[in-house]
C-alpha positions in Angstrom: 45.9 6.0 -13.0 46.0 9.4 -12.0 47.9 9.5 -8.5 49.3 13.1 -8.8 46.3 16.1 -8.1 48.7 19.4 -8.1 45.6 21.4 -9.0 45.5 24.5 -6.9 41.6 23.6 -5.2 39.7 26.8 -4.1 36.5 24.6 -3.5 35.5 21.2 -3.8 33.6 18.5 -2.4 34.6 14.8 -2.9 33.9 11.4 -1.9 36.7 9.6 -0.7 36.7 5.7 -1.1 38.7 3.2 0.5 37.9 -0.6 -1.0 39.3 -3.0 1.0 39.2 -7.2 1.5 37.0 -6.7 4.7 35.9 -2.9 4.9 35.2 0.0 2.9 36.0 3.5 4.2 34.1 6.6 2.9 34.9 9.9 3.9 32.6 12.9 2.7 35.4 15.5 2.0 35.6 19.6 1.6 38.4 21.6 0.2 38.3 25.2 0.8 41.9 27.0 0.3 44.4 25.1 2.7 41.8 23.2 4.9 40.4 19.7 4.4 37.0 19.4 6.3 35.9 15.6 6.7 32.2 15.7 7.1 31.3 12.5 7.5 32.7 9.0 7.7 31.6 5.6 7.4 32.4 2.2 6.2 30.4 -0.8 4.8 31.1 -4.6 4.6 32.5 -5.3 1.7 33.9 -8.6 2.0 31.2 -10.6 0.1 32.4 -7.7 -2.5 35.8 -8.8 -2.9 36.2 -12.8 -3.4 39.3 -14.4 -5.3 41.2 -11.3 -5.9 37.8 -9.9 -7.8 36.4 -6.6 -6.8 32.4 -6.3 -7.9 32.5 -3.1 -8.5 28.8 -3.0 -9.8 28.0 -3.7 -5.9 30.8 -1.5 -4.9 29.4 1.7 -6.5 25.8 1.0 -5.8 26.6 1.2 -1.6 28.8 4.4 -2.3 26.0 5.9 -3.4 23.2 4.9 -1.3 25.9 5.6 1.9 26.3 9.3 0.9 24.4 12.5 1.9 25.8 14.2 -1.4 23.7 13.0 -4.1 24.7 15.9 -6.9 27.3 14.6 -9.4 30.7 14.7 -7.2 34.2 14.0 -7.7 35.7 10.8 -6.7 39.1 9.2 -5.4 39.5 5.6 -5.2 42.2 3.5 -3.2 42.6 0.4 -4.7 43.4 -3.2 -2.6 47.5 -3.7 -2.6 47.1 -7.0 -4.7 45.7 -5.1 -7.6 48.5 -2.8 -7.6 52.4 -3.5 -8.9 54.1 -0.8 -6.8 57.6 -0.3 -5.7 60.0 2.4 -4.8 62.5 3.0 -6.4 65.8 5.4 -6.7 67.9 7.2 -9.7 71.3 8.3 -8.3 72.6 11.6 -9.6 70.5 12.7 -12.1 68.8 16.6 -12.8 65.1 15.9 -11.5 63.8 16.9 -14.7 65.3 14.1 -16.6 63.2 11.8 -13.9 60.7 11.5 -16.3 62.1 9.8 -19.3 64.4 7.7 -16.7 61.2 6.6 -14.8 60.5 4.7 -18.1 62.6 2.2 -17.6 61.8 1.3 -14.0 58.3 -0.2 -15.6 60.4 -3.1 -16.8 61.3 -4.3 -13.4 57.1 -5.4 -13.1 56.6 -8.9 -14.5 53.8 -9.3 -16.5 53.4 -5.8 -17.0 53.3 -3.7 -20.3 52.0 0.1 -21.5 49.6 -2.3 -23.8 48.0 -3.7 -20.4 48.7 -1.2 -17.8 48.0 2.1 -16.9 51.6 3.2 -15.6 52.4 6.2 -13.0 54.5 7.2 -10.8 55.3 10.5 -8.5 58.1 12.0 -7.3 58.9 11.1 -3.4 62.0 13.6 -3.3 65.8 13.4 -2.4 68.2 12.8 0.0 72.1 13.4 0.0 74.0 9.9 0.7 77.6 9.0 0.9 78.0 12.3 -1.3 75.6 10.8 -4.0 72.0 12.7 -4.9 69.5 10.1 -4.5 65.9 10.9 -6.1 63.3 8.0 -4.8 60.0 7.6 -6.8 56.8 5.6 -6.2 56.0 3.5 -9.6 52.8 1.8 -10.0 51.2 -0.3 -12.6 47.2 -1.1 -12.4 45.4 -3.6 -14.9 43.4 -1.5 -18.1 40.4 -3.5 -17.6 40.3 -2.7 -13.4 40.3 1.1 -14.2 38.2 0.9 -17.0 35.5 -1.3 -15.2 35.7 1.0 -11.6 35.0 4.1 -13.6 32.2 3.1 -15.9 30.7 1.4 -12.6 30.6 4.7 -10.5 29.8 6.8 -13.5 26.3 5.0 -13.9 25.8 6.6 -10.3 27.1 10.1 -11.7 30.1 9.6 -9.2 33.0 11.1 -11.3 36.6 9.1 -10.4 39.2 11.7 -11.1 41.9 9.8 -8.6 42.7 6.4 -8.1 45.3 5.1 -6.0 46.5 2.2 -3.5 47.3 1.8 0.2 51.5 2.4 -0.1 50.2 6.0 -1.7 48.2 6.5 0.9 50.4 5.9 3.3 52.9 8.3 2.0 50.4 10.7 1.7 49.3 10.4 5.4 52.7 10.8 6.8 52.5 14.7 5.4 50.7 15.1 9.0 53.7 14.7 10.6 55.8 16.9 8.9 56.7 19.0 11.9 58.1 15.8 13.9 61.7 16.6 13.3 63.5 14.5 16.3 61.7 11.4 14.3 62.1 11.7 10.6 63.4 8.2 10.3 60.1 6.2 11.1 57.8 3.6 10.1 54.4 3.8 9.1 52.0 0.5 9.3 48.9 -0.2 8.5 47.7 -3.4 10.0 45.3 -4.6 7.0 42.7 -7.8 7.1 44.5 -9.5 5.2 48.5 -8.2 5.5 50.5 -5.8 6.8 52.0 -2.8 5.0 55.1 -0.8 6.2 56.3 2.3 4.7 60.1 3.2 5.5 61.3 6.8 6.0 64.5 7.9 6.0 65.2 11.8 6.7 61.9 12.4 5.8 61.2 10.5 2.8 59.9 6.9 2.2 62.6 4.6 0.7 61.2 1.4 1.2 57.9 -0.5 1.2 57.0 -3.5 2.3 53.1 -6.0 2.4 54.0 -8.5 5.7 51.4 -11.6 4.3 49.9 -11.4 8.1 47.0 -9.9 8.8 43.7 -9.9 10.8 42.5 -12.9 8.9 45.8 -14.9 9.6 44.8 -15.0 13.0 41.3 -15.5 12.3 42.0 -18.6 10.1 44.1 -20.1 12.5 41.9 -20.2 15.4 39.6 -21.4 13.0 42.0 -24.7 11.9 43.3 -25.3 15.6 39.1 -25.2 16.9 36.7 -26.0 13.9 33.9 -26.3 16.1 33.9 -22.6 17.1 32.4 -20.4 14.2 34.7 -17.7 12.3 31.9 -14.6 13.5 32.7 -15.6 17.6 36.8 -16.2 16.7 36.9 -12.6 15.4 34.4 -11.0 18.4 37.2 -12.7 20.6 39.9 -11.1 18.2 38.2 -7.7 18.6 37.7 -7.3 22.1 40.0 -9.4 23.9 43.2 -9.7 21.7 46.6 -10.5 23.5 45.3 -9.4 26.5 45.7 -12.5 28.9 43.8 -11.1 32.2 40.1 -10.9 30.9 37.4 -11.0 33.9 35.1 -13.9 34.7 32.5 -12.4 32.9 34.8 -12.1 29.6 36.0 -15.9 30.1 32.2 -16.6 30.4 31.6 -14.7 27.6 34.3 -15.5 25.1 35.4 -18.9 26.3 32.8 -20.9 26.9 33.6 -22.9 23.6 37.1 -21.5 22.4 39.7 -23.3 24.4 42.0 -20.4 25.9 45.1 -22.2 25.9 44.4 -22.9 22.1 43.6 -19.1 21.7 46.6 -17.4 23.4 48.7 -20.0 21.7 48.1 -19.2 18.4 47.5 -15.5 18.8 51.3 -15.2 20.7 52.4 -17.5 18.1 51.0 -15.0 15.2 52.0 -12.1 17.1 55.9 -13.4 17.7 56.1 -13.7 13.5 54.6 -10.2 12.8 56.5 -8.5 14.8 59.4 -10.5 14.1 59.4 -9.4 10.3 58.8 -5.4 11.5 61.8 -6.0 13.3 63.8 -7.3 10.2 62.6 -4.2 7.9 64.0 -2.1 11.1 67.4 -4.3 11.1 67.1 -4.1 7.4 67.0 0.2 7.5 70.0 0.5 10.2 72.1 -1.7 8.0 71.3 1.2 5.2 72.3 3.6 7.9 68.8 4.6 8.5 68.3 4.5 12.1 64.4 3.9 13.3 63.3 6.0 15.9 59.3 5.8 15.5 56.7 3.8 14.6 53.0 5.4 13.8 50.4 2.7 13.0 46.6 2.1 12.0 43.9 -0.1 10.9 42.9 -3.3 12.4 45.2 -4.1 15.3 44.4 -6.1 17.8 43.9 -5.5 21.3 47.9 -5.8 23.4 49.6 -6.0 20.0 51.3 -2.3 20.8 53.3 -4.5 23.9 55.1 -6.5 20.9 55.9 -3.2 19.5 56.9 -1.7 22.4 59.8 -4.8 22.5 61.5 -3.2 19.7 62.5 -0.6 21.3 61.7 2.5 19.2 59.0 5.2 19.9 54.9 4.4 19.3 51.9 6.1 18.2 48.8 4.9 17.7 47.7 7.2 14.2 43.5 7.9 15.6 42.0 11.7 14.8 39.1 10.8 17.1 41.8 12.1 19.8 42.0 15.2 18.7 39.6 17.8 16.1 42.5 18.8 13.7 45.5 17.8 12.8 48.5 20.3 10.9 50.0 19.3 7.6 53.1 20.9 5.8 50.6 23.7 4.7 46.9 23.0 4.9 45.0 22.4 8.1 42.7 18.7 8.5 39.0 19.5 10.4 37.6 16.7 11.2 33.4 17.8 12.1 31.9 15.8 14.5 32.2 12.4 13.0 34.3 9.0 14.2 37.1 9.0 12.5 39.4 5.8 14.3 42.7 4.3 13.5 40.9 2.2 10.4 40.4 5.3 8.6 44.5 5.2 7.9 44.4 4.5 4.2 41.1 7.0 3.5 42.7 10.0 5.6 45.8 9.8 3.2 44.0 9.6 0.4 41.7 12.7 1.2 45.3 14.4 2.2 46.6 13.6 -1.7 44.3 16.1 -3.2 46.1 18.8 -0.9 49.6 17.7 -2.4 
């Protein structure tokens, strides 16, 4: 699993892919010197795709392909679901960076289950910070199943859609917050990525992510819920509520009429508060959790599938927001290559994709 591109690109197109349990993302992608050009964007349904933990990748491919307005053999780069992926970071104290290598060996033991037999084992180099007169170097180590890679690239290849990157959501992540380089007063953040099914945070501290963390509450956990607490209204009307109303308690006549005419709204906002209370209780421990390090939170930049009034729980913890959304704005500055986006819709569920199509630039 190649998760490190330090090729020096000139010109290239690619195909970025996002799988995930409810969406795919896939961004149409130029690199030309130091600028990233994302010329289209779209996503598919891909949750019929993904059952059990098991990615049909035959099915997969075959949409990629018919989505894209670059037929000609292309370059690809993959993000993988979080539950196919054993990844953690992790930190080596006081050692010359170019020993990191052979050290890094060892850190493959801490994954249970997991051997160079069965896995395809990578890491890359995060970068260091100076603590209580130590040198701390922090890494990102990863371990993905033989049989996975091997399946997603003979899968695309039957399409002529070269994979020459593969990587997972915590990457991503990462990779994403090399947009906000230049946000000095806020170097000690969090970035989250409100998923379907969880919710990932990324710790930074000075700069440089130190901890991760999948929150098993996501879009689905609300979804579900509702579902138990009123069987008789359909999952498909439970997640249009999800959608378009959220936590916002004052809706308009029309919306009751609309949205409540067979979900009970006391049941609704009762479990959705509920829901709400315990996510944003456990981003409050990983916060509690950092200042006990001595890393003191000041910001928190967040994406994907959030729902409507959630950023008033965040607002509670008393930190900094920003919602992370290109459609605001055409381009965006990295550490030392400029994003474009053309005129496409590129929103807040793009997260994961948009750091992926920043790796390549790393």
């Amino acid at each position: 699993m190649d998760i490190l591109v330090k090729n020096n690109i000139i010109k290239k197109n690619k195909i970025i892919v996002d799988i995930g349990s409810k969406f795919t993302k896939v961004l149409e992608v130029n690199y030309a010197s130091k600028k990233i050009t994302v010329k289209d964007a779209h996503k598919f349904d891909s949750s019929a795709m993904y059952q059990d933990g098991t990615i049909d990748f035959s099915e997969i491919a075959k949409t990629v392909e018919h989505s894209i307005k670059e037929k000609k053999r292309c370059e690809v780069s993959v993000s993988l679901p979080e539950d196919l992926v054993e990844a953690k970071i992790v930190s080596i104290k006081n050692k010359k960076q170019a020993e990191i290598p052979k050290l890094i060996e060892k850190e493959y033991g801490s994954f249970s289950r997991v051997s160079p037999l069965t896995h395809v084992l990578d890491y890359a180099y995060l970068g260091q910070n100076e603590e209580n007169g130590d040198t701390l170097h922090y890494c990102m180590i990863a371990a993905v199943h033989k049989n996975t890679v091997s399946q997603l690239i003979a899968e695309f290849e039957k399409r002529k859609l070269k994979i020459t990157t593969v990587t997972f959501p915590f990457y991503d992540m990462i990779c994403l917050s090399e947009l906000y380089h230049d946000d000095y007063e806020n170097l000690s953040r969090l970035m989250i990525d409100f998923g379907a099914s969880g919710t990932r945070v990324v710790a930074f501290s000075e700069g440089i992510p130190v901890y991760v963390r999948n929150i098993d509450i996501g879009f689905n956990t609300y979804a579900d819920r509702l579902f138990i607490m009123q069987e008789s209204v359909g999952k498909p009307d439970i997640a249009k509520t999800l959608i378009n109303v959220g936590e916002i308690g004052l809706i308009t006549n029309e919306q009751a009429n609309k949205y409540f005419a067979q979900l009970d709204n006391k049941i609704y906002f009762d479990g959705v508060s509920d829901i709400g209370n315990r996510l944003v209780g456990e981003i409050r421990r990983i916060i509690e959790l950092c200042e006990t390090n001595g890393i003191a939170i000041s910001k928190i930049i967040y994406g994907g599938y959030v729902i409507n009034g959630f950023e008033k729980r965040l607002k509670q913890l008393g930190v900094e927001i920003e919602k992370f959304d290109l459609d605001m704005c055409g381009e965006k500055d990295g550490k030392d290559f400029l994003l474009w986006i053309d005129e496409v819709q590129v929103g807040s569920q793009y997260y994961d994709a948009l750091g992926l199509s920043v790796n390549t630039m790393l």
